[in-house]
N, C-alpha and C positions, 0 to 999 in steps of 0.2 A: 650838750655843749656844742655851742656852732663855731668852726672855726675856719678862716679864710686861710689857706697853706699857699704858701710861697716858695718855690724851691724847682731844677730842676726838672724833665718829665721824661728822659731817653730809660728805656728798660736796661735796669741795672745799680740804674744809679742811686743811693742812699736815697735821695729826698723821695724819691717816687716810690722808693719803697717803705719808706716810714709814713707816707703819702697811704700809702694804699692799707698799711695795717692798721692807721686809726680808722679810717670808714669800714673798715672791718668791725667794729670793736661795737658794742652798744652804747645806744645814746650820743654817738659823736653822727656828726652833720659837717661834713665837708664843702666848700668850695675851693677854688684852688685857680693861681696864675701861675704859667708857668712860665717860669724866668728865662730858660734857653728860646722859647720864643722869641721875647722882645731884646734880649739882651746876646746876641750872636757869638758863635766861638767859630770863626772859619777856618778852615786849613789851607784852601789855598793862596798864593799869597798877593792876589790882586785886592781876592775878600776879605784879609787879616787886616791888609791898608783901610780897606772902605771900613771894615767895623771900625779899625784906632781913631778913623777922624769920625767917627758918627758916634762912638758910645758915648760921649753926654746925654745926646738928645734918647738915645735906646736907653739908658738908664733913667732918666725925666719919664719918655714914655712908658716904661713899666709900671714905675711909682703913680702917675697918672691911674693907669690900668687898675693897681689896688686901690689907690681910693675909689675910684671908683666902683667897684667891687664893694669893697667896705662899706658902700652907701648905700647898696643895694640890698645888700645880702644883711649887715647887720649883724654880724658875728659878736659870738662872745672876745675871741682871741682871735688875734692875726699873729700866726703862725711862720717865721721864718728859716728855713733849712740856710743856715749860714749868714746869709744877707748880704751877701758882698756888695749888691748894688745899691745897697739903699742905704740912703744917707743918716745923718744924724739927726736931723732936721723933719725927716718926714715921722720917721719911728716917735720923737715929742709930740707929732702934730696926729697919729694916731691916740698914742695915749691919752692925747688932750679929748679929740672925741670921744672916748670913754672905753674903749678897744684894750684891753691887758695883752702886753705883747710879748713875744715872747722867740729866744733866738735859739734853736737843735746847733749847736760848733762842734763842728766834725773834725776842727784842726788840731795841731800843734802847739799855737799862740795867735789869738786876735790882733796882734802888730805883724804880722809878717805877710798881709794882702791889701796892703797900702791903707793910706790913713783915712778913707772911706768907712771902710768896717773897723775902722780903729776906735774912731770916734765913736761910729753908729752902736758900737756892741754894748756900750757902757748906759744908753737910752734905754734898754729896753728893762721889762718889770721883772723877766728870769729868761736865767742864760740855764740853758743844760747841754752841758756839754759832753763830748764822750769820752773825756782825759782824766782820770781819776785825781791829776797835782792840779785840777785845776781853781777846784772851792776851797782848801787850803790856801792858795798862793793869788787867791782872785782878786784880795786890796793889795796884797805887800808886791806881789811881783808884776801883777800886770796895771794895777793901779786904780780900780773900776768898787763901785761902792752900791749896784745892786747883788740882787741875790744868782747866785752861781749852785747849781745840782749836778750831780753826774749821773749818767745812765750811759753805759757802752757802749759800743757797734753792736749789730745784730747781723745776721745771714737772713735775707729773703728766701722766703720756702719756693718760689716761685722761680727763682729765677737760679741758686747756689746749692738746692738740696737735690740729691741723691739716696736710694733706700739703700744702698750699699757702696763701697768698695768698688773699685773698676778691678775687671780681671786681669792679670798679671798680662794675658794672651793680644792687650789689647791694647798696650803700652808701647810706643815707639820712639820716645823720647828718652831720655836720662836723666836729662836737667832743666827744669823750667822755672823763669822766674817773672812776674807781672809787675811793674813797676816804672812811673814817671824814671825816665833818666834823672839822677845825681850825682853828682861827683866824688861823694863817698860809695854808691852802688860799685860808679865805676872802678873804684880804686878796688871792691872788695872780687868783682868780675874778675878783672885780670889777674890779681892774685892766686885766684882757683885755677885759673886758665893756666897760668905761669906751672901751678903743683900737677896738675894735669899734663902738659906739654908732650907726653911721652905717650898718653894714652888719646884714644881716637873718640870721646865721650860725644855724643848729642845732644844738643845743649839749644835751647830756643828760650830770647829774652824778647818780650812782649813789653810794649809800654811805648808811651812819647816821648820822645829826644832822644830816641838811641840811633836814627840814621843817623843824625852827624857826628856819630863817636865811634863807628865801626873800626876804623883802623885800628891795626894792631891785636884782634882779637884772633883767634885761630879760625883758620879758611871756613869752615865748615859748620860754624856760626851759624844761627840766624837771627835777626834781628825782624819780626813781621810787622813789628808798629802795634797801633793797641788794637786791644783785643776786648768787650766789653760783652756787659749781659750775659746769656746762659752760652755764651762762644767763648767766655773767658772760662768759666767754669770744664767747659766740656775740653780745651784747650788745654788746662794744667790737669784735668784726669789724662791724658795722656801718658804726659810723666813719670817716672816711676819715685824719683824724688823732684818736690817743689820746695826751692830755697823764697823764703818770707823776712825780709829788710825791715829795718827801722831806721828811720827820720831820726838819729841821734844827733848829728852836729848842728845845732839847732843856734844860729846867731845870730842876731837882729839887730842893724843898728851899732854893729860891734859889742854888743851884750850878749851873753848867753844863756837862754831861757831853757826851760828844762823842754826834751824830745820825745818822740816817742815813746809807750811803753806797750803801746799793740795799737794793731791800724782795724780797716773792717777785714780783711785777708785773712786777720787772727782766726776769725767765724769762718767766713764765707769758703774757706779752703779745706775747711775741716768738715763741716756741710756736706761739701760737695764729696768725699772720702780719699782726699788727696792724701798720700803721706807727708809730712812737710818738717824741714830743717827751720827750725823760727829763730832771728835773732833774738837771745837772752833778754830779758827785762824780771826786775823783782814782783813786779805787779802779775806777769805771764805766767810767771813760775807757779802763782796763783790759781790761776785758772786752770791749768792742765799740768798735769804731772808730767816735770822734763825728762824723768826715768822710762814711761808707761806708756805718754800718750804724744808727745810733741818734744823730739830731741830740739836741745838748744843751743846757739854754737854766742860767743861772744869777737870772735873774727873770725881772718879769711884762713889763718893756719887751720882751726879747730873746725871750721866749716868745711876743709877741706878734708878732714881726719875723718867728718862724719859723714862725709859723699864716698869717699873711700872704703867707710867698713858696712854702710846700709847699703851700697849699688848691688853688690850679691847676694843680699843677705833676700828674697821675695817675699816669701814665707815671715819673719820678722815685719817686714817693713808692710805688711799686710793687718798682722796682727798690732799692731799702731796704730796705723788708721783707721783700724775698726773703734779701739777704744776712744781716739779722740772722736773719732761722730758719736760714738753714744754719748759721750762729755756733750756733748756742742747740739745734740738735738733732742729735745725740742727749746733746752734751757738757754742758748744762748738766740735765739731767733726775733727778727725785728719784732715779734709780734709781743713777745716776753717784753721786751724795751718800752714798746709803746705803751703798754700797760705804766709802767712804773713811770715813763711821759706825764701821761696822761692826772697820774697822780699828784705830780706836782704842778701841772696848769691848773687843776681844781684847785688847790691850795691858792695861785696866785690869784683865780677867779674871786676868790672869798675872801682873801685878804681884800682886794679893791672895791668888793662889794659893803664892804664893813666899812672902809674908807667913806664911801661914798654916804651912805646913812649915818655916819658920825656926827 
């Protein structure tokens, strides 16, 4: 199968790593554009302004870049990691040249990254998503009338795995947690902080938008900014516990769409042999045993009951995270995923190929 992948290219990030475990795989023939090329995220904020007034044209020329691509290369499938940037308009105008397209949605809900990928998600010939509510709920709640498959997040071997456990000896942190700032994290932050107030805990939150919410937290905070790649992973083995969030207040539009029920953190933290507090979901409770292998807290009280009884416990909280890595490897790994990817692009490949000879 040949197929032209769109998505992403910094070490770390999903697309590149789903990126790199299909041409892994036999039989698959990659080409690939890489969207943070043409399509820019800057931080500082003279470059934030030049991207705001120039992403049309960065968005045009990317789309440009895959056709062109497309024309050359001749793929089976054009391959999209998300698609934010691409319209709805070009994804008909591939299909139309004969291209089965097809979109990896790594989110929450396709309305909630503007009405680009709103429109655009509902063009393509199979969505696979990583949300399990999302093929159930794929006409009724989000309104879309192709086919929708789920396949999970995975942990990259490359970049999130570890053959063990970090030694207790080696841990300097207490509390670590990886995560875009939101305003439910933050609510659940200061709550812990509030139950802690008495104790002197070490505590480092990684992620974007937390400079401008520092106030109010305890002195001795850190806030480092993000942290990504194998510096995120070697960053939360520090820790002796890592607290893992879920995107639950999930409202679009003044609607409310269902949230999180596990992110890639689920994998990539248990991989790496972090021990970790995950927020609850019924779907999680699934995958690792909330008794055995990945305690689970449903707020910031119970979160805090369970930073409070595993911070002494080493020996315990050691034997957890041994068990969630054997869980989590090699069965939960992007390479696992892309397999069962892989099997429903064949599928979509031979639906359209039948189409075609009808």
């Amino acid at each position: 199968m040949k197929i032209v992948f769109v998505g992403e290219s910094w070490n770390g990030s999903s697309a590149r790593s789903l990126r790199e475990a299909l041409t892994s795989m036999p039989g698959m023939v990659l080409d690939d554009v890489a969207e943070d090329v043409h399509v820019r995220a800057s931080r500082h904020f003279v470059l934030k302004v030049a991207d705001r007034l120039t992403r049309p044209l960065q968005k045009q020329q990317l789309m440009a870049e895959i056709k062109r691509k497309v024309g050359v290369f001749r793929p089976d499938v054009l391959l999209a990691y998300k698609g934010t940037n691409l319209s709805a308009e070009f994804i008909a105008e591939m299909r139309a040249a004969g291209v089965v397209t097809v979109n990896v949605f790594p989110d929450c809900s396709p309305h909630s990254h503007g009405m680009m990928l709103k429109r655009a998600i509902g063009e393509y010939d199979l969505v696979v998503s990583t949300k399990q509510y999302h093929p159930p709920n794929w006409h009724s709640v989000y309104g879309y009338r192709n086919r929708c498959e789920f396949v999970p997040h995975g942990y990259e071997p490359g970049v999130h795995l570890w053959p063990d456990v970090p030694d207790e000896r080696g841990k300097d942190l207490d509390l670590v947690m990886v995560a875009t700032w939101r305003e439910q994290y933050d609510r659940l932050l200061r709550a812990v902080a509030a139950h802690f107030r008495d104790r002197d805990l070490k505590v480092s939150i990684a992620g974007n938008g937390w400079a401008r919410h520092t106030a109010g937290f305890p002195r001795g905070w850190e806030f480092p900014g993000p942290i990504v790649g194998r510096s995120y992973c070697e960053f939360a083995r520090r820790a002796r516990i890592v607290v893992a969030p879920l995107h639950v207040d999930n409202v679009i539009d003044g609607v409310r769409q269902p949230g999180d029920v596990d992110t890639s953190r689920s994998y990539q933290l248990t991989a790496a042999g972090c021990f970790v507090l995950h927020r609850r979901s019924d779907y999680l409770a699934q995958v690792y045993d909330p008794a055995g292998e990945m305690p689970m807290w449903d707020d910031a009280a119970e979160l805090s009951r369970l930073i409070a009884h595993y911070l002494p416990l080493d020996a315990e909280r050691r034997r957890i995270a041994q068990a969630a890595h054997r869980r989590a490897v090699p069965n939960y790994s992007i390479h696992a995923r892309a397999a069962k990817i892989v099997g429903h692009m064949e599928q979509a490949v031979g639906v359209a190929a039948r189409a075609l000879s009808a």
